[in-house]
C-alpha positions as CSV (number, residue, x, y, z in Angstrom):
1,X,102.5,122.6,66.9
2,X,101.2,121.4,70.5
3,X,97.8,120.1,71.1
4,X,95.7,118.7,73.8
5,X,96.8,114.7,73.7
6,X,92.6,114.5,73.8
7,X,92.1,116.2,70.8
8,X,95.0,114.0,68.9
9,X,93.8,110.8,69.9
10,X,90.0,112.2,70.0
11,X,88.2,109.0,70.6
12,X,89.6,107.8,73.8
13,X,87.4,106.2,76.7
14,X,87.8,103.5,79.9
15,X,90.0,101.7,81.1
16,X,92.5,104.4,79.0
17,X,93.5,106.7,81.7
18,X,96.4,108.4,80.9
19,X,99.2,108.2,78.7
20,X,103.2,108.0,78.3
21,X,105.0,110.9,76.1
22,X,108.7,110.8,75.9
23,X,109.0,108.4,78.7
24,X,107.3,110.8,80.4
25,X,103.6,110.4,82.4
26,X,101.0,112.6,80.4
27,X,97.3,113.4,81.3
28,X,94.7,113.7,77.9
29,X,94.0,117.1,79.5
30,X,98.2,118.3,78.6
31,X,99.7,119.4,75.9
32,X,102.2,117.5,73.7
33,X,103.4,117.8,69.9
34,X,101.0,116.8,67.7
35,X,102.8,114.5,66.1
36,X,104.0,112.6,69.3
37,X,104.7,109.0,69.9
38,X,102.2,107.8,72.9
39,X,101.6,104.9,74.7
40,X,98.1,104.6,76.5
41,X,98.0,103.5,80.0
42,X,95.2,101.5,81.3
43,X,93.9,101.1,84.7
44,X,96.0,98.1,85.1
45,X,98.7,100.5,85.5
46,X,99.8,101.6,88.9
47,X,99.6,105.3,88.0
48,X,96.6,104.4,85.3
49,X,94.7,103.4,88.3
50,X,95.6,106.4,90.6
51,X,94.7,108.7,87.6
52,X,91.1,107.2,87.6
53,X,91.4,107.5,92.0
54,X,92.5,111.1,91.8
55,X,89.2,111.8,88.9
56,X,86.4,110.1,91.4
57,X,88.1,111.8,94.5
58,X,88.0,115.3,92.5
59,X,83.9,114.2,91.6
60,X,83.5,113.1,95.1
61,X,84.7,116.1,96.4
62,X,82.9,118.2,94.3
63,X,79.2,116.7,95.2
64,X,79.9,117.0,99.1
65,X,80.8,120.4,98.6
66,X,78.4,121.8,95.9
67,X,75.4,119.1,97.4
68,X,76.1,119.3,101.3
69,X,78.9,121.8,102.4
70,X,80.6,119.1,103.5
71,X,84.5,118.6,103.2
72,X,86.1,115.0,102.8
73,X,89.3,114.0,103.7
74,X,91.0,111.2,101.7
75,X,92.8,108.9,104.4
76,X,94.3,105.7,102.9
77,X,93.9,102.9,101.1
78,X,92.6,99.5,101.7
79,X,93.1,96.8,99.5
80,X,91.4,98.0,96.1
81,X,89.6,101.0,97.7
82,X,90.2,104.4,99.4
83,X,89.1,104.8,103.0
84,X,87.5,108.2,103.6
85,X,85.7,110.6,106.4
86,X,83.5,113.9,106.0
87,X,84.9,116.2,108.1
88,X,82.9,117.1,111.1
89,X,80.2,114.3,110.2
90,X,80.5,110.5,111.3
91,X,77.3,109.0,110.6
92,X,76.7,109.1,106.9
93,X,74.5,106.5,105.8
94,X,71.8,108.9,104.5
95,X,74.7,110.7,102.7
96,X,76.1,108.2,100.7
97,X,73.1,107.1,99.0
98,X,72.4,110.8,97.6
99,X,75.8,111.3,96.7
100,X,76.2,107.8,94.3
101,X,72.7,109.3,93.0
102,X,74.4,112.6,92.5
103,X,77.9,110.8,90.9
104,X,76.5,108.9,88.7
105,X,74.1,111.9,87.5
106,X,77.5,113.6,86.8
107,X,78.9,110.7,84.9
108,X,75.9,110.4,83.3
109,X,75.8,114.1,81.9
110,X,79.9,113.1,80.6
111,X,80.8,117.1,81.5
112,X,84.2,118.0,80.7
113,X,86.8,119.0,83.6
114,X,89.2,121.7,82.8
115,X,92.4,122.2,83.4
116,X,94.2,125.0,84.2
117,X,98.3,126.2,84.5
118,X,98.8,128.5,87.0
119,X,101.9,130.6,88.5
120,X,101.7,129.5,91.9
121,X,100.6,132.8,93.4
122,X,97.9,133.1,90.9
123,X,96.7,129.0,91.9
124,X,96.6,130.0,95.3
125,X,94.5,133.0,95.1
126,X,92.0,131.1,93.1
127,X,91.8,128.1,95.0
128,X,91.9,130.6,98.0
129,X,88.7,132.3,96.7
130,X,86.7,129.5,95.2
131,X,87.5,126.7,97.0
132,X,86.9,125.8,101.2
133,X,89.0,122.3,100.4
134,X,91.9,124.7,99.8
135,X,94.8,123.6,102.0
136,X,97.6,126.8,101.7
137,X,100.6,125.5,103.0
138,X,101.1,122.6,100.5
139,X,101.2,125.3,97.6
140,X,103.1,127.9,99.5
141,X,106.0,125.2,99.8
142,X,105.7,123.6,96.8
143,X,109.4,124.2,95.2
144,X,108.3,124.7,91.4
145,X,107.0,128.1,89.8
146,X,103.7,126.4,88.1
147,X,100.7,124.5,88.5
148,X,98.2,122.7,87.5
149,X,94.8,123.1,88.7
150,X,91.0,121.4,87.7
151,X,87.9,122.6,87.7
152,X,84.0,121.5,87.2
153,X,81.4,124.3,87.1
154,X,83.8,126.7,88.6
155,X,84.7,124.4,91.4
156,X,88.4,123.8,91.7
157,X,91.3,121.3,93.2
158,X,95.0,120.8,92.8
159,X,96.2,117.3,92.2
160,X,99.9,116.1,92.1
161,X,99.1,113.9,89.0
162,X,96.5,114.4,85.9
163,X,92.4,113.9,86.1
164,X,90.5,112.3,83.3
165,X,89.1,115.0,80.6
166,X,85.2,113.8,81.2
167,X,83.1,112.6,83.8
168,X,81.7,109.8,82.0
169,X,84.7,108.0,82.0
170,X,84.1,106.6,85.3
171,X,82.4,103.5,85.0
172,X,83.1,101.6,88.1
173,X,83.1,102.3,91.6
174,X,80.7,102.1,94.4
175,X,80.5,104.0,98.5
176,X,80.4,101.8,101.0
177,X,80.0,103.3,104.4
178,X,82.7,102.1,106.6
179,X,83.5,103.0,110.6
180,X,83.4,106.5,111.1
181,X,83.4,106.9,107.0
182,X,83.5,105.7,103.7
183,X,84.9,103.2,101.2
184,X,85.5,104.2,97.5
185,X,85.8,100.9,95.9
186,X,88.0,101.5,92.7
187,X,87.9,99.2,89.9
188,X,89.6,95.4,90.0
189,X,92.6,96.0,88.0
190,X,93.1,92.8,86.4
191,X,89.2,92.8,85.3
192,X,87.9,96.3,84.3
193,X,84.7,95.4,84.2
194,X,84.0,94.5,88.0
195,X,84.8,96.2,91.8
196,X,88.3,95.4,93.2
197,X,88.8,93.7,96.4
198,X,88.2,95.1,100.0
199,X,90.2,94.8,102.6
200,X,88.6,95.5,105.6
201,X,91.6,94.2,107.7
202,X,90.3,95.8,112.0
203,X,94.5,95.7,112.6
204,X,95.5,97.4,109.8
205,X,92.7,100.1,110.1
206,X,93.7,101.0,113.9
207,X,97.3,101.0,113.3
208,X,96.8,103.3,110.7
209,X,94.2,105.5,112.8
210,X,96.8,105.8,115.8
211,X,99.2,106.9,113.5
212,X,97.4,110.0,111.9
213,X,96.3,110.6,115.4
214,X,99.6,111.0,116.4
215,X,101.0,112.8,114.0
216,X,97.7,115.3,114.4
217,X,98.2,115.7,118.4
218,X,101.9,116.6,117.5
219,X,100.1,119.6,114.8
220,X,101.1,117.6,111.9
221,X,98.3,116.6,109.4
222,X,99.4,117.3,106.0
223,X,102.6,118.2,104.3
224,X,102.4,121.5,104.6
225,X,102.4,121.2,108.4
226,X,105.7,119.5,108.3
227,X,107.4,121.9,106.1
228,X,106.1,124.6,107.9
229,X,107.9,122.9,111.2
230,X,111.1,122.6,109.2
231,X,111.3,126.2,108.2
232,X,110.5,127.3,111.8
233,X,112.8,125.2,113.5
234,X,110.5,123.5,115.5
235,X,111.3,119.7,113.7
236,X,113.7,118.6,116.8
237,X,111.7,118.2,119.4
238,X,108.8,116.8,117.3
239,X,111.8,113.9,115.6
240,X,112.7,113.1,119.5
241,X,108.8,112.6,119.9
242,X,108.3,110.3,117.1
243,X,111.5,107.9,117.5
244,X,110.3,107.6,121.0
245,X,107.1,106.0,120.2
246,X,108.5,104.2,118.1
247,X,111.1,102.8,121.4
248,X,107.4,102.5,123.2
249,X,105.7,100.4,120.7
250,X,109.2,98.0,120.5
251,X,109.2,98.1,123.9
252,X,106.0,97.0,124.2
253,X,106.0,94.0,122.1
254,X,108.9,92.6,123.7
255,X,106.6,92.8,126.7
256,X,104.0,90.7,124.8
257,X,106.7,87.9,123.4
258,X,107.7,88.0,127.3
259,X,104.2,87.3,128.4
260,X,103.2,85.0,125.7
261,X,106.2,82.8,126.0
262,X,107.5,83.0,122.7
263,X,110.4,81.3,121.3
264,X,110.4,82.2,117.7
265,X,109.1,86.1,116.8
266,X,109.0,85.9,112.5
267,X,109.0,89.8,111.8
268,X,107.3,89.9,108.0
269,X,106.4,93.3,105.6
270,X,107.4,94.1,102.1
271,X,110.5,95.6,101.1
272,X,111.9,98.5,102.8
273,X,109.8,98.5,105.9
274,X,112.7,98.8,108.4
275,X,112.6,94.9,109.0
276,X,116.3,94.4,110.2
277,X,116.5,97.6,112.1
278,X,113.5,96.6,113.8
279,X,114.9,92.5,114.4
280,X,117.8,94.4,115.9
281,X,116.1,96.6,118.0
282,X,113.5,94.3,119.3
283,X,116.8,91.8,119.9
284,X,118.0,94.5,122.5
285,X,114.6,95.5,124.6
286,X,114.4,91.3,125.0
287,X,118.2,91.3,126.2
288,X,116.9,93.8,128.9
289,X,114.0,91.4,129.8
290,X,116.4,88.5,130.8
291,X,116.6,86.9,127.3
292,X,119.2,85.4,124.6
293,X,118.5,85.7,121.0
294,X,119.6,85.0,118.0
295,X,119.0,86.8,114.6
296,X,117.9,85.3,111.5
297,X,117.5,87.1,108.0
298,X,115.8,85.2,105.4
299,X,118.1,87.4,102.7
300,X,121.0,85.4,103.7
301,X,119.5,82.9,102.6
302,X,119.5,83.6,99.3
303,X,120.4,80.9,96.1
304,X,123.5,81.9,94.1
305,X,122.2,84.3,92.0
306,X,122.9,81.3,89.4
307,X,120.7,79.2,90.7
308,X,117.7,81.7,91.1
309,X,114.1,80.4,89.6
310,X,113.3,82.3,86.7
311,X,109.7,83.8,85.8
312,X,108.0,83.4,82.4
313,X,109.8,86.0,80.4
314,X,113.1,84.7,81.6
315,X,114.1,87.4,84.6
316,X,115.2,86.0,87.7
317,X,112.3,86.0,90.0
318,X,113.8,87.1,93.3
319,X,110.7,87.9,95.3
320,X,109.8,84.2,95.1
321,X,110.0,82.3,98.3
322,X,112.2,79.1,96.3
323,X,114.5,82.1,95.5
324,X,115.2,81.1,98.9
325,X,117.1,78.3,100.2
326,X,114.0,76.9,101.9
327,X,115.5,73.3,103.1
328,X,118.2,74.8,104.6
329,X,116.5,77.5,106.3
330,X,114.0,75.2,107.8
331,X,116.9,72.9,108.8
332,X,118.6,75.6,110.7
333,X,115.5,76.9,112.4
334,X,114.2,73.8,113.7
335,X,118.4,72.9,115.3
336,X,118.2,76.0,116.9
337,X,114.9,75.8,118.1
338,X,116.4,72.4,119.8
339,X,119.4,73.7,120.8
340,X,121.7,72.6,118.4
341,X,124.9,74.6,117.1
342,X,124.2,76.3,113.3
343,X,126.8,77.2,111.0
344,X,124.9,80.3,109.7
345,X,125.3,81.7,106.2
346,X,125.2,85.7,105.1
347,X,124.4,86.0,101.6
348,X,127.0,88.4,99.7
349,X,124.8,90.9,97.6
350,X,128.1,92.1,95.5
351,X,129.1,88.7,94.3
352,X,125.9,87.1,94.3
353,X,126.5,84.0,96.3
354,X,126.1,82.8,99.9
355,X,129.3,83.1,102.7
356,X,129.1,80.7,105.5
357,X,131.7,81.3,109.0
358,X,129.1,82.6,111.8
359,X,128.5,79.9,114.4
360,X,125.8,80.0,116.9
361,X,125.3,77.6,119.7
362,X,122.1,78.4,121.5
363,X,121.2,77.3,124.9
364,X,117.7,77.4,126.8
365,X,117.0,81.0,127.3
366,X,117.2,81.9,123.9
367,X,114.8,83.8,121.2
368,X,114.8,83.3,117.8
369,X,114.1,86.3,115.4
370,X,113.8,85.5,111.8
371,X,113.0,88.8,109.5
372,X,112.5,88.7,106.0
373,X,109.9,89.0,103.4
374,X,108.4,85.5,103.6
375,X,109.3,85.1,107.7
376,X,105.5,84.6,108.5
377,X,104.4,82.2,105.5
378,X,103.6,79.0,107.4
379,X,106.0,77.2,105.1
380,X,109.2,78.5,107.1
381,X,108.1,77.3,110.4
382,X,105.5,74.2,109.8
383,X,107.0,71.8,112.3
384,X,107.3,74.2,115.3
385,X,104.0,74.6,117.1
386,X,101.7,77.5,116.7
387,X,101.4,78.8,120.5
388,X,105.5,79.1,120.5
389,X,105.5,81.6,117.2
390,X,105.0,85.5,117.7
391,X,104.5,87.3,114.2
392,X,104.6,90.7,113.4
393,X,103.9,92.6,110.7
394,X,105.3,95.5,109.5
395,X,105.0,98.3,107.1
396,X,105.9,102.3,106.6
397,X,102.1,103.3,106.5
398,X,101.6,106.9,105.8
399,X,101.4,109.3,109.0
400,X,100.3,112.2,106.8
401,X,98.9,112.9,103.6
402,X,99.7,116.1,100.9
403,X,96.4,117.2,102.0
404,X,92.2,116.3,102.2
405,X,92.5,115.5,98.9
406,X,95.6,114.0,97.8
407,X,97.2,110.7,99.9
408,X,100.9,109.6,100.1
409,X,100.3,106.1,98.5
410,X,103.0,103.7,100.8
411,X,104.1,102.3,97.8
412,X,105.6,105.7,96.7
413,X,107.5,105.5,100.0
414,X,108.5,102.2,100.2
415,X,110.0,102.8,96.7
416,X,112.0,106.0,97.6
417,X,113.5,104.5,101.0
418,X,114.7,101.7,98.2
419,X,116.2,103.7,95.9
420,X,118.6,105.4,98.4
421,X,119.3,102.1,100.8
422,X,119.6,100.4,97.4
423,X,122.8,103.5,95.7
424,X,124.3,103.7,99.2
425,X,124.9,100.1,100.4
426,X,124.5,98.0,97.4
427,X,125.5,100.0,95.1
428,X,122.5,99.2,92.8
429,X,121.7,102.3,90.5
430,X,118.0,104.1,90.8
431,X,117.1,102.9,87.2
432,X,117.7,99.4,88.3
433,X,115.6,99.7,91.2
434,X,113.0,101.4,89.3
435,X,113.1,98.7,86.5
436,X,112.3,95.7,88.6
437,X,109.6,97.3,91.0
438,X,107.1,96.5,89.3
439,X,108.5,92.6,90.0
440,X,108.7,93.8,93.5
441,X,105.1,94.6,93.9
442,X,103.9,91.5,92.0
443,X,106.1,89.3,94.8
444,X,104.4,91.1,97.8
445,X,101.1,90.7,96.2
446,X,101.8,87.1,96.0
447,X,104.0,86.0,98.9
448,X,102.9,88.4,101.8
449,X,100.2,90.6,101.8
450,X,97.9,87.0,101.8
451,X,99.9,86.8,105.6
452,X,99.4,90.2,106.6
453,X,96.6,89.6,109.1
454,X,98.0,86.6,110.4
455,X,99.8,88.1,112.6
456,X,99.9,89.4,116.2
457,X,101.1,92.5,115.8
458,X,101.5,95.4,113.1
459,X,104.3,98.0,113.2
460,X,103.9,101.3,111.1
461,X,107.9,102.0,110.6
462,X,107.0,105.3,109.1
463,X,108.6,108.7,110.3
464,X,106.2,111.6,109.5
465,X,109.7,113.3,109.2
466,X,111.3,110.7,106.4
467,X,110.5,112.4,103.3
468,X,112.5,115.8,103.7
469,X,115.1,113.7,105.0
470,X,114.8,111.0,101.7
471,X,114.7,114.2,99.6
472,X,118.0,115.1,100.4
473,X,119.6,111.5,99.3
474,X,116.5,110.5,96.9
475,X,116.5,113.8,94.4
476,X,119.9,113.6,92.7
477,X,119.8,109.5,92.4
478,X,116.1,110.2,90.7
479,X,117.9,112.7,88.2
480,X,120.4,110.6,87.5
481,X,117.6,108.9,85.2
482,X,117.4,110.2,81.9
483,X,114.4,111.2,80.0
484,X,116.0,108.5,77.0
485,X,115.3,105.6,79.5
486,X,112.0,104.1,80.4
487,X,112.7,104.7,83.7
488,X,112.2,108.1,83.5
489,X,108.5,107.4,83.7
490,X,108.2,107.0,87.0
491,X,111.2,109.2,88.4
492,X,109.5,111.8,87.0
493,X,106.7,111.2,89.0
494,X,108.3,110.7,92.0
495,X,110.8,113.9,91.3
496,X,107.1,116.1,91.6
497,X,106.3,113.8,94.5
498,X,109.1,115.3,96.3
499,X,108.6,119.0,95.3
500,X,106.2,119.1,97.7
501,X,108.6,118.9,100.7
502,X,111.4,121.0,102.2
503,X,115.2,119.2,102.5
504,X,115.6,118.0,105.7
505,X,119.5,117.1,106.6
506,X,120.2,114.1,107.9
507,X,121.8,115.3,110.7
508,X,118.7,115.9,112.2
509,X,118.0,111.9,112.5
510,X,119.1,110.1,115.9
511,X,121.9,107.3,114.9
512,X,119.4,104.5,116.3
513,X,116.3,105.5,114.0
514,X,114.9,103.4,111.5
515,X,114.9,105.7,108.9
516,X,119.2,104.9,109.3
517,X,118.6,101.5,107.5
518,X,118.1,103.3,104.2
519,X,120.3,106.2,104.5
520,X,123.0,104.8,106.5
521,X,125.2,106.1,109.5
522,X,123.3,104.3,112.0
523,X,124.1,102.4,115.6
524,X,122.1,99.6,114.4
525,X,122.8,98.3,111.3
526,X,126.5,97.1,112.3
527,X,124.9,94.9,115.3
């Protein structure tokens, strides 16, 4: 016999968010067999968390639009906290204090949310008629025959992942009015019981706004939008638009390193951003301004796999920066940067250990471009001067979102462009990547997002076009995993993240593109 997992467990309240059934993620709202194994996840769970984001959003969304007639649109996150904008309104000061009054009425009141399963036809019909956050095209693409929809006093939203079952089990949060919108501070995930950090970075917020804007002067906003473009064959021209800005803004930070006399650009982001395409790239635009360079990636310096520091529990701990040959990387950078001949090593991923046999003997005229995850922690580069250094951060930051309501976390990207650059060149299997991503995270949280804003530049690597084109590669590598494995888990989730876009070929992407780094058959990678 099935039952609501809410009416097995029964008493069930924060930080429990959601829950894991059969290796599989599972909402208190869904129905399992009674007599189920579960495991409860907490908000200090990735997808605990962005249960208990998706819950206030749906609230949140509610009040504007049962209070004010107002629509939000869910934009991106910032450090522990979603940045969002009413549309059509950009001073909301006098809003947000009526709408934490009205939140935390409807927290206070604990009223249960619904949940409904709909055949896609019926789901868009309803949202269609009941609700003016409806966004059409995300549904009419979506390649799966049902869905799940939730509703509050007959107000109703789709969500690509389950809602808490009350209202009351929001406990912490705040609004915080913030440029043109607002902040919903979410809860510190390590302590429950107090507001996460803000990150209020000015350089991360207007390289994400230019971003959306671009992708929304080129007609693209949401998901829908794109696969709408795919199915009318109207993608080519818009592809040729985006991988030229993306030549524009490379182009125009070799312009900078030219006009700030640079002699060392440290490219730094977390893993999969497009780092060595973009080394590579900005290598060549500096070749056209007159200059030499040389190309340094910190991966090849790697320790022998033997010799890699281990963590607590015992794993290797490769995200570390002493998983790194540090001495030696120093050594080399601070020869070349005096013009002394290097014998360079390239680390072997297959067998583990470093290969030595390139020699570079620079001269005057040359540029040094080190990429790599820890490239911009002073550590690397202490003894060369400060005014010599360009740094430049850089990330796949989310062009579009699903729709106003729900946002393509970067993370989720980041972790798809890995699982296909990870099967076709290193021959490391999905599960594998999946199982130590959570290691993966912890490293960047640690080792470079405390750089991030030290930098001089930041690069959004993301293609508004990637995701159809990662489908294609990402989809049969994610059902490799089998619902036996824990594993499963989260390539579950990221299977229904990818329902919601067409396949895209790879044909379709220019042999020079970033996105060529992860699926392979690129210009750039052999340089």
């Amino acid at each position: 016999m099935r039952k609501r997992l809410i009416d097995i467990i029964k008493k069930i309240d924060y930080p429990y968010t959601s829950a894991i059934v059969n290796n599989e993620r599972v909402g208190f709202l869904d129905e399992v067999d009674e007599n189920c194994k579960y495991e409860l996840i907490k908000i200090d769970d990735m997808e605990g968390m962005r249960t208990y984001e998706r819950t206030l959003t749906f609230l949140l969304s509610y009040i504007f639009n049962k209070f004010f007639n107002l629509k939000i649109e869910i934009k991106y996150s910032f450090g522990d906290a979603i940045y969002a904008e009413v549309q059509g309104k950009n001073n909301i000061e006098e809003i947000i204090t009526k709408v934490k009054y009205e939140l935390n009425n409807l927290i206070k009141d604990n009223i249960t949310i619904k949940k409904l399963i709909l055949r896609k036809e019926e789901a868009s019909d309803l949202l269609l008629k009941a609700n003016s956050n409806y966004e059409p095209k995300l549904i009419k693409y979506l390649s799966k025959d049902n869905l799940n929809l939730y509703s509050i006093n007959n107000y109703y939203s789709y969500f690509l992942g389950p809602i808490l079952p009350k209202t009351g089990m929001i406990r912490i949060f705040d609004l915080i009015p913030f440029k043109n919108g607002f902040l919903i501070v979410l809860p510190d995930k390590k302590n429950f019981n107090k507001l996460g950090k803000i990150n209020k970075s000015e350089k991360l917020f207007s390289t994400f706004e230019e971003s959306k804007n671009w992708a929304c002067s080129l007609g693209i906003k949401y998901a829908g939008d794109l696969n709408e473009k795919i199915v009318k064959n109207e993608i080519i021209e818009l592809i040729l638009i985006q991988e030229a800005l993306h030549e524009k803004k490379i182009s125009e930070i070799g312009e900078m390193i030219k006009e700030k006399c640079s002699k060392l650009v440290l490219i730094s982001g977390p893993t999969s951003s497009g780092k060595t395409t973009l080394s590579k790239k900005l290598a060549i635009y500096l070749k056209v301004l007159g200059f030499k360079t040389i190309l340094i990636s910190t991966d090849d310096y790697f320790l022998d796999r033997d010799k890699t520091p281990k963590k607590e529990n015992g794993e290797p701990d490769y995200e570390s920066i002493n998983a790194i040959d540090l001495e030696l990387l120093q050594k080399h950078i601070n020869l070349l940067h005096n013009n002394q001949s290097v014998d360079l090593p390239k680390f072997n991923f297959i067998t583990g250990k470093q290969e030595f046999g390139k020699k570079v003997i620079p001269d005057k005229n040359n540029i040094i471009i080190i990429e790599g995850l820890h490239s911009i922690n002073p550590l690397l580069t202490e003894k060369i001067k400060d005014s010599l250094k360009f740094r430049i951060y850089i990330s796949p930051l989310a062009q579009i979102n699903f729709d106003n309501l729900n946002r393509i976390p970067t993370r989720d990207v980041r972790l798809i462009r890995r699982i296909v650059r990870d099967n076709v060149f290193r021959k490391i299997t999905p599960k594998e990547t999946i199982r130590i991503w959570s290691d993966v995270i912890g490293g960047e949280e640690k080792y470079i997002f405390p750089f991030q804003d030290n930098v001089d530049i930041m690069f959004n690597s993301s293609l508004f076009y990637e995701l159809p084109v990662l489908k294609f590669f990402a989809e049969k590598d994610l059902m490799s995993i089998e619902n036996i494995d824990k594993e499963y888990y989260k390539a579950s989730i990221l299977i229904n993240f990818l329902q919601h876009f067409m396949n895209l070929p790879d044909d379709f992407v220019p042999l020079t593109s970033i996105l060529r780094e992860f699926i392979g058959g690129g210009l750039i990678n052999p340089l």
